[in-house]
C-alpha positions in Angstrom: 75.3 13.8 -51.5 72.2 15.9 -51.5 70.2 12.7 -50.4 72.3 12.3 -47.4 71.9 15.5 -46.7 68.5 16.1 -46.6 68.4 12.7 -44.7 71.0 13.6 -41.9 69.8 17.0 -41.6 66.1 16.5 -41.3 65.6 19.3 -43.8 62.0 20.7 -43.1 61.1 21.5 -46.3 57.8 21.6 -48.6 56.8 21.0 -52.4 53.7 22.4 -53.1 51.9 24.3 -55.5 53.8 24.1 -58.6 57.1 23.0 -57.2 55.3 19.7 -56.7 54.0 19.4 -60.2 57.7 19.5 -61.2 58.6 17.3 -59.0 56.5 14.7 -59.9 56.6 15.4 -63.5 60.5 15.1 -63.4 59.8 11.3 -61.4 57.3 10.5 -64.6 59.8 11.2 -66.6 62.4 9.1 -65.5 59.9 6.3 -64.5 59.4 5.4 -67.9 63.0 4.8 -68.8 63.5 3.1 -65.7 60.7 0.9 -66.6 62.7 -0.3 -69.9 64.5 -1.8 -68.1 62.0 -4.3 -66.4 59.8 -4.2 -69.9 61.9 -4.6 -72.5 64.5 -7.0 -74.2 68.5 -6.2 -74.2 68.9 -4.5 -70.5 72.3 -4.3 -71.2 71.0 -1.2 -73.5 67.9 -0.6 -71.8 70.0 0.8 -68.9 71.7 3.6 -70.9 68.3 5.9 -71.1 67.9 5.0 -67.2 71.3 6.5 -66.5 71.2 9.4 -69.1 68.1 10.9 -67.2 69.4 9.9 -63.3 69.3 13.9 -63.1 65.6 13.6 -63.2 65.8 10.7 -60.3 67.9 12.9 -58.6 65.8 16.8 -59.2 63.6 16.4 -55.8 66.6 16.0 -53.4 69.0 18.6 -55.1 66.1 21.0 -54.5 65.4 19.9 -50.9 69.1 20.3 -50.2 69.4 24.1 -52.0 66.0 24.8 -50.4 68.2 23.8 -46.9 70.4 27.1 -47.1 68.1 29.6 -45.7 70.3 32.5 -47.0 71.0 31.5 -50.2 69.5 33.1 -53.4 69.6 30.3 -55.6 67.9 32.6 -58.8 70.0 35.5 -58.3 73.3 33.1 -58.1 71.9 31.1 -61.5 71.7 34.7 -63.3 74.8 35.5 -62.5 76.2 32.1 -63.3 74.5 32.4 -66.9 76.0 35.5 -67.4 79.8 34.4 -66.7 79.0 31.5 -68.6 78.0 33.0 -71.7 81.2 34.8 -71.5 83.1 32.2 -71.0 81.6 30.0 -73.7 82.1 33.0 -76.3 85.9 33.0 -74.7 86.3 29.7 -75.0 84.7 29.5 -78.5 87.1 32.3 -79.8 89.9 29.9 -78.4 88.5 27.2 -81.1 88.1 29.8 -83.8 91.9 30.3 -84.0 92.2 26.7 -83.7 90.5 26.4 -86.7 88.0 24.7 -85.5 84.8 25.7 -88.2 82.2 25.0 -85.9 82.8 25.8 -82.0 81.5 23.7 -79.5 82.6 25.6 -76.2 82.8 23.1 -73.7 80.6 20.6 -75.5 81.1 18.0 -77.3 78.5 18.9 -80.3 77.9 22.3 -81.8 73.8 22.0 -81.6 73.3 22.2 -77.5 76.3 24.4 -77.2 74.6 26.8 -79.4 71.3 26.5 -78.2 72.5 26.6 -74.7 74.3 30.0 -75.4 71.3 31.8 -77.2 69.5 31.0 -73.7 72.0 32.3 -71.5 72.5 35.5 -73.2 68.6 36.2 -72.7 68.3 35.4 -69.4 71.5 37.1 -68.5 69.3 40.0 -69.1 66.6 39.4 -66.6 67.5 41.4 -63.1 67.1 39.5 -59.9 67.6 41.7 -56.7 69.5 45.1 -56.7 71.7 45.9 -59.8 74.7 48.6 -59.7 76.7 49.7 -63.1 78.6 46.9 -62.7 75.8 44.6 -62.7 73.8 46.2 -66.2 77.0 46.1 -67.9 77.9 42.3 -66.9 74.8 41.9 -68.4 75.0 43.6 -71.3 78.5 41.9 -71.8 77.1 38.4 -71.3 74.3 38.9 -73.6 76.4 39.8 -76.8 78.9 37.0 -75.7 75.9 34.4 -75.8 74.7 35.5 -79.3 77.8 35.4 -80.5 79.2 31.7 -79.2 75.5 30.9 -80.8 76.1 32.3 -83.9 80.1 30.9 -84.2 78.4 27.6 -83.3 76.7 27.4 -86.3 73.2 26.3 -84.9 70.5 26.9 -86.6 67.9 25.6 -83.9 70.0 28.6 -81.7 69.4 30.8 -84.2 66.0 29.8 -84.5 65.0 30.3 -81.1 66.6 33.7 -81.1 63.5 35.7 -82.0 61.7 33.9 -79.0 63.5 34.6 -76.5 63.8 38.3 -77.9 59.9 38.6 -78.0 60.0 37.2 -74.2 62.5 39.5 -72.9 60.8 42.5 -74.4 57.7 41.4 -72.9 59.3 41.2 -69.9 60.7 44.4 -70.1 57.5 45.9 -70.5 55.9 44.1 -67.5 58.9 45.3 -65.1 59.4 48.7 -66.9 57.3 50.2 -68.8 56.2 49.9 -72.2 58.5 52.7 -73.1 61.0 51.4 -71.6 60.4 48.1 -73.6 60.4 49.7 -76.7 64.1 51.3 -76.0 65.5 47.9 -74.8 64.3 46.2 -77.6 65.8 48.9 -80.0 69.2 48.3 -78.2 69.2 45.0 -78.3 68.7 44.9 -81.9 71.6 47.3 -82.3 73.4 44.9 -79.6 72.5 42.0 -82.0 73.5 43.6 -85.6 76.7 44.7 -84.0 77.8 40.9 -83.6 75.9 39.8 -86.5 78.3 41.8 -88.5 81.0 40.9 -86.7 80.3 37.3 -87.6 78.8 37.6 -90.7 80.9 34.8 -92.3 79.8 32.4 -90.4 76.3 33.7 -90.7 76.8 33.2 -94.6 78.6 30.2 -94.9 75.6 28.4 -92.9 73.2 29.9 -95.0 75.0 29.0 -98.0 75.2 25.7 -97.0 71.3 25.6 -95.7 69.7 26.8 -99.0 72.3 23.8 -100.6 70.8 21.6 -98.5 67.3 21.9 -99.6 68.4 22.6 -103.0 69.8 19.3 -103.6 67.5 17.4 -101.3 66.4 14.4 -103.2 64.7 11.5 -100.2 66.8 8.5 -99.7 69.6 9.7 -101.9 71.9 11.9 -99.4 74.3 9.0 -98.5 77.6 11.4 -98.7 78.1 12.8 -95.4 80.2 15.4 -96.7 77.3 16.9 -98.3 74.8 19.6 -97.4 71.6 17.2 -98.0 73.3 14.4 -96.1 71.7 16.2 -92.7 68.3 16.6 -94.2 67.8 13.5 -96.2 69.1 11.7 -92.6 66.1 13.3 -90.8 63.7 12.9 -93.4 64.4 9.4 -93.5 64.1 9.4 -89.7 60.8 11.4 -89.9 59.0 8.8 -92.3 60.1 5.9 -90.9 59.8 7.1 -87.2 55.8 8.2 -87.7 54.9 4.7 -89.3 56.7 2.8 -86.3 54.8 5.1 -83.6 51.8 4.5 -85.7 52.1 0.7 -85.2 52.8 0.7 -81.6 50.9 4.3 -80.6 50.7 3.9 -76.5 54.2 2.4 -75.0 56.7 2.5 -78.1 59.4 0.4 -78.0 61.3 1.3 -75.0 63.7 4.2 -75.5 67.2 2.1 -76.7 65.4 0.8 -79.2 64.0 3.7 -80.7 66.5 4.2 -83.2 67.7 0.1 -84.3 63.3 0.1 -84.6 63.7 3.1 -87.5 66.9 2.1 -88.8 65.3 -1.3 -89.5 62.3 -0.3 -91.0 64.2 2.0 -93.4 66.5 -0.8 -94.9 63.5 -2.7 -95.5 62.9 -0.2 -98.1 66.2 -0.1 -99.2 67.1 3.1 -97.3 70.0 4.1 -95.0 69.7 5.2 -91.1 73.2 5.7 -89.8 73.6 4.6 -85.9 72.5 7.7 -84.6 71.8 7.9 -80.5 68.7 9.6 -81.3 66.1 10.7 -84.3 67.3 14.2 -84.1 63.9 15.1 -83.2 62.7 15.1 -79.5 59.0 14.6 -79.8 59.8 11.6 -82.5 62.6 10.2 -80.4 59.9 10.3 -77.3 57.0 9.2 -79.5 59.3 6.1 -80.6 60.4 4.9 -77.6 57.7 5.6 -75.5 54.5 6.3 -77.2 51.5 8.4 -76.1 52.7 7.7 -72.4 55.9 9.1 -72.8 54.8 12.5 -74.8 52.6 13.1 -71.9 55.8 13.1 -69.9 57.8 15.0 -72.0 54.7 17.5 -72.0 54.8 17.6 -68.3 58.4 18.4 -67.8 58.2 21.3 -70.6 55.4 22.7 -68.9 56.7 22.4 -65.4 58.9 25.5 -65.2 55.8 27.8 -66.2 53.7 26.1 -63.8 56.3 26.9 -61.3 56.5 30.5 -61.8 53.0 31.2 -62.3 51.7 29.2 -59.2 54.7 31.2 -57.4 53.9 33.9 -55.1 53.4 37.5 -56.8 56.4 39.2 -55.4 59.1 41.4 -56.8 60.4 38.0 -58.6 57.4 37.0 -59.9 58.1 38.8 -63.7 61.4 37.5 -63.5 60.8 33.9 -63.0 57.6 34.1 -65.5 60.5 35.2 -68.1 62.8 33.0 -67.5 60.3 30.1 -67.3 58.8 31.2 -70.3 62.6 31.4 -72.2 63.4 27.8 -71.0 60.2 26.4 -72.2 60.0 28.1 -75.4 63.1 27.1 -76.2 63.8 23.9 -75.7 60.6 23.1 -77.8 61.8 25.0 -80.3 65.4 22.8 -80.0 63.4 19.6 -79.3 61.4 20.2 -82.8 65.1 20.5 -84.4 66.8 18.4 -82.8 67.5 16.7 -79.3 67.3 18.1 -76.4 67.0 15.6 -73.1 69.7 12.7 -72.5 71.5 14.6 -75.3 75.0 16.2 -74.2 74.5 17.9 -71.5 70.9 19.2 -72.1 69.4 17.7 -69.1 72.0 19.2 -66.8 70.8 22.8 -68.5 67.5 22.2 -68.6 67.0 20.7 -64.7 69.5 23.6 -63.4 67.6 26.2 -64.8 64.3 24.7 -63.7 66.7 23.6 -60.5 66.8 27.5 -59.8 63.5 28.3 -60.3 61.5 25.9 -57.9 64.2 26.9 -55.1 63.5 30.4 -55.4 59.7 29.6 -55.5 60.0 27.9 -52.0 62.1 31.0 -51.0 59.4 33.4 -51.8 57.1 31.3 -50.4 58.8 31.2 -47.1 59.4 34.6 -47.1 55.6 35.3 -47.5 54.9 33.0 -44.5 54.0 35.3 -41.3 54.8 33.4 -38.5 52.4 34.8 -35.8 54.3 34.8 -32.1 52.5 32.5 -29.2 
């Protein structure tokens, strides 16, 4: 739809700058699994990757088309959207709590991106975009504690993880758009913000603790074959890890096309005797790239993690400009912060986060831009 759009309405639109560096970055992205198709044996499978990433196909002509709606505010709309979504994920999750459902997966269907995906929103819910009543700060405030705890009833430890990132980025960003005293205050409340749901979920907080320090405890490599055990997770991506860095070694600059990155692992494993279950992916998003894809691919996946700062740092320096930094900054940050725990891209619905976010970036770039333009009268 957004194609035919741009196409019947002769859209007079521009990428430049860093919007263009996105935009080609998100076409090397998905060239690569398109080309698996051509390159590589079984195309019956070699399709799936292809399809999984269409969104990166598809990122140029969504942007044209929001770009299209002169009055929209596509980065004010996104904030606001994060917000009532991290309430409505903590809602939802709260649902699944009394459904006794141990680990809540919102509107997901795994735990890990749900998580992850909440601990994002609740920090960017606290960046301001355009005017802000009482209404407005306390949405915020709201939406922030709602993310951190659907995060922490999640059970995610690569949300968890990225928590103190994005608090170091927000505070930063505080200081830039406040003052540093100002900074200091927010960052104090947000702590008090953040013990108040920590101790409201505190057995959740424990019982993944417990279970993480029994995971290392009883880690023993090749030997976690009980998937009702802690270990059973580690030993899996250890496994994957050992196996996965000898295969890249072997075939460093193409890989072996992105299906077969996890039959190539599996298969070197029970060589040795070792176990892989059929996984969609190496739990790892630099391994699963390096796999299927080699050197080529990590320079893709480097391109498309980079592109969001390169989009708000090439932006023009208006009253946005500290607010897209920050939230570019939060994106990148964290995905490679999920991507080194896990999976990020053609995972759930990662890439719909992660090119919506970057979605609402680039379109308020060209906004600023055109706004900046002074159109001189004949």
């Amino acid at each position: 739809m957004a194609l035919v759009e741009v196409l019947v309405r002769r859209v007079p639109f521009r990428f430049a700058g860093g919007v263009r560096f996105a935009v080609i970055a998100a076409f090397a992205y998905y060239a690569l699994d398109a080309a698996a198709v051509i390159f590589y044996g079984d195309r019956g499978r070699a399709w799936m990757p292809a399809v999984e990433s269409i969104h990166f196909l598809l990122f140029p002509f969504l942007l044209a088309a929001i770009a299209s709606v002169r009055d929209a505010d596509p980065l004010r709309l996104f904030v606001l959207g994060a917000r009532f979504g991290a309430i409505a994920g903590m809602a939802i999750a709260l649902v699944q709590v009394f459904d006794n459902i141990n680990r809540v997966v919102g509107g997901m269907i795994n735990p890990i991106p749900f998580g992850s995906t909440a601990a994002l929103f609740a920090f960017v819910s606290l960046v301001r975009v355009g005017e802000e009543g009482r209404f407005g700060r306390a949405l915020a405030v709201a939406a922030f504690a709602a993310g951190l705890g659907a995060s922490l009833l999640s059970q995610s430890r690569a949300g968890w993880m990225a928590v103190p990132v994005l608090a170091i980025v927000i505070i930063v960003y505080f200081g830039a758009r406040y003052g540093r005293r100002t900074a200091l205050l927010g960052g104090l409340a947000l702590a008090v913000v953040g013990l108040v749901v920590g101790f409201l979920g505190r057995g959740a907080i424990n019982e993944r603790i417990d279970e993480t320090l029994a995971m290392f405890r009883n880690f023993e490599f090749g030997q976690g074959r009980d998937t009702r055990t802690p270990e059973y997770s580690l030993d899996q991506r250890a496994l994957m890890l050992v196996y996965g860095a000898e295969a890249f070694a072997d075939r460093p600059l193409l890989g072996y096309g992105p299906h077969n990155a996890v039959a190539t692992v599996q298969a070197r494993a029970a060589d040795d005797g070792n176990t892989i279950d059929a996984f969609g992916h190496l739990h790892n998003e630099v391994l699963t790239e390096a796999v299927g894809n080699g050197v080529v691919g990590l320079a893709t996946l480097l391109f498309i993690l980079a592109a969001p700062l390169v989009v708000a740092l090439r932006a023009p320096r208006d009253d946005r400009y500290a607010a897209r930094v920050a939230i570019a900054a939060m994106l990148t940050l964290s995905w490679i912060v999920f991507g080194l725990t896990g999976q990020t891209f053609r995972h759930d619905l990662g890439n719909t986060v992660y090119l919506g976010v970057l979605l609402a970036l680039a379109a308020d770039a060209m906004r600023s831009a055109r706004l900046a333009t002074v159109v001189r009268p004949d």
